[in-house]
C-alpha positions as CSV (number, residue, x, y, z in Angstrom):
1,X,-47.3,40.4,34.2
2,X,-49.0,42.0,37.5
3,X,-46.5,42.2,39.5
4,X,-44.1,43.5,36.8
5,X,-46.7,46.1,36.2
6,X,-47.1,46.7,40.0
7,X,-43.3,47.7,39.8
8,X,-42.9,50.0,36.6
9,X,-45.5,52.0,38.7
10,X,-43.1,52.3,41.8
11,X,-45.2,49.6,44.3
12,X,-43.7,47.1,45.5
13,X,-45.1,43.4,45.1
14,X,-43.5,40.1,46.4
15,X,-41.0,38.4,44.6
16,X,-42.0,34.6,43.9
17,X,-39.7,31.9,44.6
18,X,-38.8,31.4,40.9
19,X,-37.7,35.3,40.7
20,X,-36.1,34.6,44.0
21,X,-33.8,31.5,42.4
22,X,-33.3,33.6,39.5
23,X,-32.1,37.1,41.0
24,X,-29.8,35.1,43.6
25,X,-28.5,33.1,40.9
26,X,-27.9,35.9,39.0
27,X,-26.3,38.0,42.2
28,X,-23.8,34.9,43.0
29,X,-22.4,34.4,39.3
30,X,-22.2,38.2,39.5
31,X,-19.8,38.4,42.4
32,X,-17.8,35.8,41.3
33,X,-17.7,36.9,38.1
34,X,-16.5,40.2,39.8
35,X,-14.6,37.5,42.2
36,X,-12.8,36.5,39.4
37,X,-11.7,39.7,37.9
38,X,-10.2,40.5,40.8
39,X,-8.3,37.3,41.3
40,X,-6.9,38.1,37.8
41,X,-5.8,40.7,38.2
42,X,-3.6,39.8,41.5
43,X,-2.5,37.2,39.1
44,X,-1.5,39.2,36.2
45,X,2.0,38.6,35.0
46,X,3.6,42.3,34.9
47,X,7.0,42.6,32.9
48,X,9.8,45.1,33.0
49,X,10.9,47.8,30.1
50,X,13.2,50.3,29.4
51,X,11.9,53.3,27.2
52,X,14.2,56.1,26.7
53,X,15.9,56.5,30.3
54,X,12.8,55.6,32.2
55,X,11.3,51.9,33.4
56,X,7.8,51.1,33.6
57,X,6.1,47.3,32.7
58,X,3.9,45.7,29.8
59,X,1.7,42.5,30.2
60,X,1.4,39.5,28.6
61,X,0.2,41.0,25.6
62,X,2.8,43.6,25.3
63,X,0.3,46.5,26.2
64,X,1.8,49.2,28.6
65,X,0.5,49.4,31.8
66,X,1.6,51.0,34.0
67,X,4.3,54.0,31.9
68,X,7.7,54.3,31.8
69,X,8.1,57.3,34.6
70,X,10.8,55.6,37.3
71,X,14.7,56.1,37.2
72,X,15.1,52.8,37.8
73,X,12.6,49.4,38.5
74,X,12.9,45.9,39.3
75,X,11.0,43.0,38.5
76,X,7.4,42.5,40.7
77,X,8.3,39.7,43.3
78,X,4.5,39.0,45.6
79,X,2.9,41.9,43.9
80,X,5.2,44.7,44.7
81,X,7.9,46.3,42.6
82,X,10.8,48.3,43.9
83,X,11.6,51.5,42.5
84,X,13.6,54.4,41.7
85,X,13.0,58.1,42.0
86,X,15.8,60.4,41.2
87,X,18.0,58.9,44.3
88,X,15.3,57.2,46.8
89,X,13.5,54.1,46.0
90,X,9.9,53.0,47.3
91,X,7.9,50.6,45.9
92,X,4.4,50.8,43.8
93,X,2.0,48.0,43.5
94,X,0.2,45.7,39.9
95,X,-1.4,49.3,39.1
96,X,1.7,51.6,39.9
97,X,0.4,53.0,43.3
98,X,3.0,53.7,45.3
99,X,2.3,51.6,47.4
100,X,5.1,52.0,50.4
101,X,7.2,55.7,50.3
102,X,9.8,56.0,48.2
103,X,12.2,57.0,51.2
104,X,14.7,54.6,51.0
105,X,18.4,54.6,50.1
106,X,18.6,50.9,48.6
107,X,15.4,48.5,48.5
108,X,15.1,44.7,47.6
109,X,12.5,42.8,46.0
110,X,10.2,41.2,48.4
111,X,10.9,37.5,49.2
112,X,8.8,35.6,51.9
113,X,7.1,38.6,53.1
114,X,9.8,40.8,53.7
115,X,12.3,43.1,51.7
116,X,15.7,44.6,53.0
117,X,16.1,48.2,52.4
118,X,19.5,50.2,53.1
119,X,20.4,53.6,54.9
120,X,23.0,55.6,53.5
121,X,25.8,57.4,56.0
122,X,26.0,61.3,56.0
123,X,28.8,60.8,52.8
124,X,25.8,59.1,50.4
125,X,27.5,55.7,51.3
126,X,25.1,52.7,52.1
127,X,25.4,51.8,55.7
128,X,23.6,49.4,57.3
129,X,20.6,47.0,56.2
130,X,17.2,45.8,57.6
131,X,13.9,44.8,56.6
132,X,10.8,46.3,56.0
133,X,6.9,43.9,55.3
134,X,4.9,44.6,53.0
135,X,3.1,47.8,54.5
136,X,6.5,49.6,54.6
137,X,7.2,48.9,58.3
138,X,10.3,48.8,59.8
139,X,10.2,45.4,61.3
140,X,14.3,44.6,61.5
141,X,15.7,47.5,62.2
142,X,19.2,48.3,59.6
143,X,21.8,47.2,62.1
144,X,23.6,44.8,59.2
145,X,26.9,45.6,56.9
146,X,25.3,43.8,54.2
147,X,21.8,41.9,54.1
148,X,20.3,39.3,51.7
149,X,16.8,37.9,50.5
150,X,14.8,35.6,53.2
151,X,15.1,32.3,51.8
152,X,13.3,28.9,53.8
153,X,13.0,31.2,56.6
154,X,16.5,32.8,56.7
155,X,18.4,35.5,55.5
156,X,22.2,35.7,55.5
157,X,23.7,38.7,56.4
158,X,27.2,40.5,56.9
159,X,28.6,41.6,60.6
160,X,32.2,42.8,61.1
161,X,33.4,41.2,57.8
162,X,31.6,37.9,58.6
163,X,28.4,35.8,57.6
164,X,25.9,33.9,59.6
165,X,21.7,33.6,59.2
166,X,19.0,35.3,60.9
167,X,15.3,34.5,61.1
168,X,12.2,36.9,60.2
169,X,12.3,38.4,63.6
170,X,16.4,39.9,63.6
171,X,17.2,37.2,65.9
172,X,20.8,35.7,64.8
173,X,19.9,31.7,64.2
174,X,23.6,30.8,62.8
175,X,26.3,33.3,64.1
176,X,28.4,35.4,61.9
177,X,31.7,32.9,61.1
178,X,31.5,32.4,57.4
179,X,34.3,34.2,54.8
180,X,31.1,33.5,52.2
181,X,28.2,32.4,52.3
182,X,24.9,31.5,49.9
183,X,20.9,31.4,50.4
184,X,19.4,28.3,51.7
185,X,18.1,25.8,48.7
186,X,16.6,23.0,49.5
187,X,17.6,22.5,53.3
188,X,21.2,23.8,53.2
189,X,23.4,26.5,52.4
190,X,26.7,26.6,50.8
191,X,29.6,28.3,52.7
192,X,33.5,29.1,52.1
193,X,35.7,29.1,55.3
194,X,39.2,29.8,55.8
195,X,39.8,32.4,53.4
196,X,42.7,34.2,53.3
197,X,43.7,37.3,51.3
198,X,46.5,37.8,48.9
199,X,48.0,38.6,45.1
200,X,48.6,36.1,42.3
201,X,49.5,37.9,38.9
202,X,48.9,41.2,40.3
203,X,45.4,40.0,41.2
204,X,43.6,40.6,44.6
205,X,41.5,37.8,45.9
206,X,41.2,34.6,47.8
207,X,44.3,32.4,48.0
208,X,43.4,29.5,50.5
209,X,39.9,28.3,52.0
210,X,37.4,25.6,51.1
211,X,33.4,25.2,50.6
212,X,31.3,23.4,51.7
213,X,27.8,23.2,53.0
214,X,25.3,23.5,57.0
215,X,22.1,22.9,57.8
216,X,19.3,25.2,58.4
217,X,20.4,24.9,62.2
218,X,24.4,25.7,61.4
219,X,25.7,22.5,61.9
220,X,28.8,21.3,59.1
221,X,27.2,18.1,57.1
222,X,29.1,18.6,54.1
223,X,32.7,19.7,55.7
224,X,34.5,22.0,53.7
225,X,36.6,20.0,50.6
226,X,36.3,21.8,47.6
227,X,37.5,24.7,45.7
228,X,34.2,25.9,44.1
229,X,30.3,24.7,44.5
230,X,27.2,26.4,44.4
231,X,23.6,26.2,46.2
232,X,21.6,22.5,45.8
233,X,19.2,22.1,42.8
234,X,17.0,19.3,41.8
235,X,18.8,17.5,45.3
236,X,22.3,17.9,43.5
237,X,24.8,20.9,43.5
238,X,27.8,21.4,41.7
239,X,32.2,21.4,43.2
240,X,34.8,21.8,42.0
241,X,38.2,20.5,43.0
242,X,41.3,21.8,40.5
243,X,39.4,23.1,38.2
244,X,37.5,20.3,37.7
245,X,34.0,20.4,38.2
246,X,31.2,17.7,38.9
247,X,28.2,17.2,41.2
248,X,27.6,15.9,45.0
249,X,24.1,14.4,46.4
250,X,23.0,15.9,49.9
251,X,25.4,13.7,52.1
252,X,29.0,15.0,50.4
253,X,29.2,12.0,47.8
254,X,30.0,12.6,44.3
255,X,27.6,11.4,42.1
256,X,28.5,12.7,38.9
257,X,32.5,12.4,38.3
258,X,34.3,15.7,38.2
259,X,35.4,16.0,34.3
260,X,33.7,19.2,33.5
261,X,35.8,22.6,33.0
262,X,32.4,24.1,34.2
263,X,28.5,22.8,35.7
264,X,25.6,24.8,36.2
265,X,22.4,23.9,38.1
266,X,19.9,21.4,37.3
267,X,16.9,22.9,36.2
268,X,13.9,21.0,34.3
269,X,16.2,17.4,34.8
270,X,19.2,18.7,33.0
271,X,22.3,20.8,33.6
272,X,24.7,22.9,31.4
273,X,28.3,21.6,31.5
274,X,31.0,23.0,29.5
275,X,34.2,20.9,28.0
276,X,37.4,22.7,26.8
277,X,37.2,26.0,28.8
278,X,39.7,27.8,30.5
279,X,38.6,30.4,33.6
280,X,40.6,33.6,33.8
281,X,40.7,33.8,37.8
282,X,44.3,32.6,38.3
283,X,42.6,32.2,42.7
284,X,42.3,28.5,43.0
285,X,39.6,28.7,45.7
286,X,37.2,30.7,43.5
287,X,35.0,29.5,40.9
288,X,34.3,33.3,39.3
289,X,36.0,34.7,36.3
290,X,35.2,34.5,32.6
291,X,35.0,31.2,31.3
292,X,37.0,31.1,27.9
293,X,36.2,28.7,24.8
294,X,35.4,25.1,24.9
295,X,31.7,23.9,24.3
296,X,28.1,24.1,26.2
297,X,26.1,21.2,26.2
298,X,23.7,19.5,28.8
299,X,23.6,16.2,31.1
300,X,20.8,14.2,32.9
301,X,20.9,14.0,36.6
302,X,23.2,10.6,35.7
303,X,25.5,12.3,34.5
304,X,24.5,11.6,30.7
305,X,25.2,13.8,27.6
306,X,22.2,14.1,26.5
307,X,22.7,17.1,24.4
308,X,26.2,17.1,22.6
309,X,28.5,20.3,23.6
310,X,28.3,22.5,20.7
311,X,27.3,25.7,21.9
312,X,29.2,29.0,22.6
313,X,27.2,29.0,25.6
314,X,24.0,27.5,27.3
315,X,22.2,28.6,30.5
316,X,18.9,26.7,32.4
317,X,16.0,25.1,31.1
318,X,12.8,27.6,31.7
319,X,9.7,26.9,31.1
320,X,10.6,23.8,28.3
321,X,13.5,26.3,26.7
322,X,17.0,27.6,27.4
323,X,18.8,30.3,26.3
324,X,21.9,29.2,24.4
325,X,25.3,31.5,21.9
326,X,26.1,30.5,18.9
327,X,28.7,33.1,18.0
328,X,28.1,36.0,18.8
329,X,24.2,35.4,18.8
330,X,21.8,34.1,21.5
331,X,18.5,31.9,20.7
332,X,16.9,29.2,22.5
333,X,16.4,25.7,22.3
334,X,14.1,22.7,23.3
335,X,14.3,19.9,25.5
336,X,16.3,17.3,22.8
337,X,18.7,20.4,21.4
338,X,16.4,21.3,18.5
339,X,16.7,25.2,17.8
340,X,13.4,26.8,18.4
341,X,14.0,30.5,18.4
342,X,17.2,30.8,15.8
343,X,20.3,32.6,17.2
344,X,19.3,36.2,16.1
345,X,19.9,38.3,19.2
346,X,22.9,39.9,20.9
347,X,21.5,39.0,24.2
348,X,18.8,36.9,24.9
349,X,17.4,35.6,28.8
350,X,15.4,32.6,30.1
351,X,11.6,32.2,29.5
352,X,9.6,33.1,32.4
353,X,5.6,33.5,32.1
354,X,5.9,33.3,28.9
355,X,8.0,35.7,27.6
356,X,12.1,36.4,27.4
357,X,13.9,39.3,27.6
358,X,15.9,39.9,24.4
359,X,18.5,42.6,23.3
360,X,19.5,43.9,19.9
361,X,21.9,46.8,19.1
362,X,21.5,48.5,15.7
363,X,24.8,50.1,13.6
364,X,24.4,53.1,16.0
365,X,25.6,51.0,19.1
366,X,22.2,51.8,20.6
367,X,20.4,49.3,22.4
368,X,16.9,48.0,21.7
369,X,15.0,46.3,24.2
370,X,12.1,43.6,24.2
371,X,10.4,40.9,24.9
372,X,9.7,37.8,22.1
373,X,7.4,34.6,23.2
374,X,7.9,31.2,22.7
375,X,7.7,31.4,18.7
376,X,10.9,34.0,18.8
377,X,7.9,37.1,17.9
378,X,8.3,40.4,19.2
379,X,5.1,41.3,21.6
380,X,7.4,44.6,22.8
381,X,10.0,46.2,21.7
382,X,11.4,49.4,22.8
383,X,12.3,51.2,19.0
384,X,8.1,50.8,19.0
C-alpha cells in the first residue's frame, strides 16, 4: 500500500520482483496479443464483389471492407490486389492502400513474388510484357509479346510467335520453340509442337501438331503423341487421342484407359469425366470448344466410377465440394455425390475459404451477384 501511495503522489518507489513478474507478464501477452492481431489480419481472407459498375471486396462475414470504388479488380493473390482505374491499373493492399501506382496498361496477380504488367503502343494496343515485385519495381523489363504467371520458378512467355520459359531474373531457361505451351505443375509443363494453320468448315485453327510434355530444364520426357492433354495434377494429367480422352502417369504411360468424351484434373482424389459428349471444334489437334450433351460424373485415381455420370456438368472438388448443372441450374455436391447445396443458381463457382461465388439473374435479365457458404446461405449478395 506504500509504495502505491508513494506513486499516486508522483514519487517514484521500486518495483518488487512480484510487480516485476506481473507487469512483464502483462507487457508480453500484450504484444502478442497485439502480435496476433496483426498476424490476422495479414491472414484475413478478402473476397471480390461487384456493386453497381464498381468492384471492391467483403470478408468472411460478408462485411464490406474495403468499398466498391475500382473499374475493375481481381482476386488478392500474397496480399495484393490488382486494380482498375478508368484505363490504368495499379494495385492496393488488405486495407485498399494503393499500394504500388496505378500506372500500368495491363497488370497480373502476383505469383511467387512477382507480377507481369503490360505497356500499351502509341495506338492503345498492348505491347510488350515484364515484371514488376512487390514494391512496384521494374525488375524484368517488358521486352515479351505475351507473358505468363511464375510458376515453380518459371514463367512462359511469347517471342516472335513462339514459347519457351524464363527464370525470376529475364534470363531465357528454355528457348522460345513451342506452338503452345502451359505453366509448370508438378515438375513439368505441357507443350504442343508442330502446329500448322489452316480451315476445316470455315473454321480457323490448328490442323496438325501433337502434345506432349519437358522438364523444368527443356528436355522432351513425354514426346509429343497426343491430340489434347493438360498440365499434371495429383501426379496424373489428362490426353487425348481421337477424341478419346484418358490419363498418363509422369513417364508417358497410360494409366487410366482412354474411354472418356472428356477428363478434367484430379483434385481432392477424384476427377470429372464426361460420357456421351460431342465437342464442337471440328480441329483434331485441339481439345477446346463447347462440350455438347452426355453426362458428368467422377473417377478415383484408378480409374473407378465412383460417382455415376448424371450431371449436366461437374467441375473440381474444393474444399470437400464441387460445383455441379443440373439443367439449367448449378449446386454443389459432396465427396459420395450427395447434393449439399440444391441446384438453385444460374451460375455457381468452386469453394474457396469458405465461400463460393454464385450468380442469379431476376426476370429483368439483370444480374445478381454473391457469395453463399458451405450450407448454400447468402453472407453477400449484391441486390443488398
Amino acid at each position: 500500500m506504500g509504495k502505491d501511495k508513494e506513486r499516486k503522489n508522483g514519487n517514484i518507489a521500486p518495483l518488487s520482483k512480484w510487480e516485476t513478474a506481473k507487469y512483464s507478464s502483462s507487457l508480453v501477452r500484450r504484444g502478442l496479443e497485439l502480435e496476433k492481431l496483426i498476424e490476422d489480419k495479414h491472414k484475413r481472407k478478402l473476397f471480390l464483389i461487384e456493386k453497381g459498375d464498381k468492384y471492391g471486396y467483403i470478408d468472411s462475414t460478408g462485411k464490406i471492407v474495403i468499398n466498391p470504388q475500382f473499374d475493375y479488380a481481381g482476386k488478392f493473390s500474397e496480399g495484393l490486389a490488382r486494380i482498375q482505374v478508368e484505363d490504368k491499373w495499379g494495385y492496393i493492399d488488405i486495407t485498399g492502400k494503393v499500394v504500388i501506382d496505378i500506372e500500368f496498361d495491363e497488370a497480373s496477380e502476383f505469383s511467387e513474388g512477382l507480377a507481369c504488367i503490360s505497356t500499351a503502343d502509341e495506338n492503345g494496343y498492348l505491347d510488350k510484357s515484364g515484371y514488376i515485385d512487390k514494391t512496384g519495381k521494374m525488375v524484368i523489363k517488358p521486352q515479351f509479346d505475351f507473358a505468363y504467371r511464375f510458376s515453380e520458378g518459371l514463367a512462359r512467355v511469347t517471342i516472335d510467335k513462339k514459347g519457351g520459359y524464363i527464370n525470376k531474373i529475364g534470363e531465357i531457361i528454355i528457348n522460345a520453340q513451342f506452338d503452345g505451351d502451359s505453366d509448370f505443375s508438378e515438375g513439368l509443363a505441357c507443350v504442343f509442337i508442330g502446329g500448322k494453320l489452316g480451315h476445316i468448315d470455315d473454321r480457323f485453327g490448328f490442323i496438325d501438331g501433337k502434345y506432349g510434355y519437358i522438364d523444368n530444364k527443356g528436355k522432351m520426357v513425354i514426346k509429343p503423341q497426343f491430340n489434347g492433354a493438360s498440365s499434371f495434377s495429383e501426379e496424373l494429367a489428362s490426353v487425348m487421342i481421337d477424341d478419346r480422352w484418358g490419363y498418363i502417369n509422369k513417364i508417358g504411360e497410360i494409366v487410366i484407359n482412354l474411354q472418356f468424351d472428356w477428363a478434367g484434373d484430379f483434385s481432392e482424389g477424384l476427377a470429372s469425366i464426361n460420357i456421351g459428349g460431342k465437342r464442337d471444334n471440328p480441329f483434331p489437334t485441339l481439345p477446346g470448344g463447347f462440350l455438347r450433351g452426355g453426362e458428368w460424373g467422377y473417377i478415383d485415381n484408378k480409374g473407378r466410377i465412383v460417382i455415376k455420370p448424371k450431371f449436366d456438368y461437374a467441375g473440381n472438388f474444393s474444399e470437400g465440394l464441387a460445383h455441379i448443372k443440373v439443367g439449367d441450374k448449378w449446386g454443389h455436391i459432396n465427396r459420395i455425390g450427395e447434393i449439399t447445396i440444391k441446384p438453385q443458381f444460374d451460375f455457381a463457382g468452386v469453394f474457396s475459404d469458405g465461400l463460393a461465388y454464385v450468380e442469379e439473374y431476376t426476370g429483368e435479365g439483370e444480374k445478381n451477384t454473391g457469395y453463399i457458404d458451405r450450407t448454400g446461405e447468402y453472407i453477400w449478395k449484391s441486390s443488398w
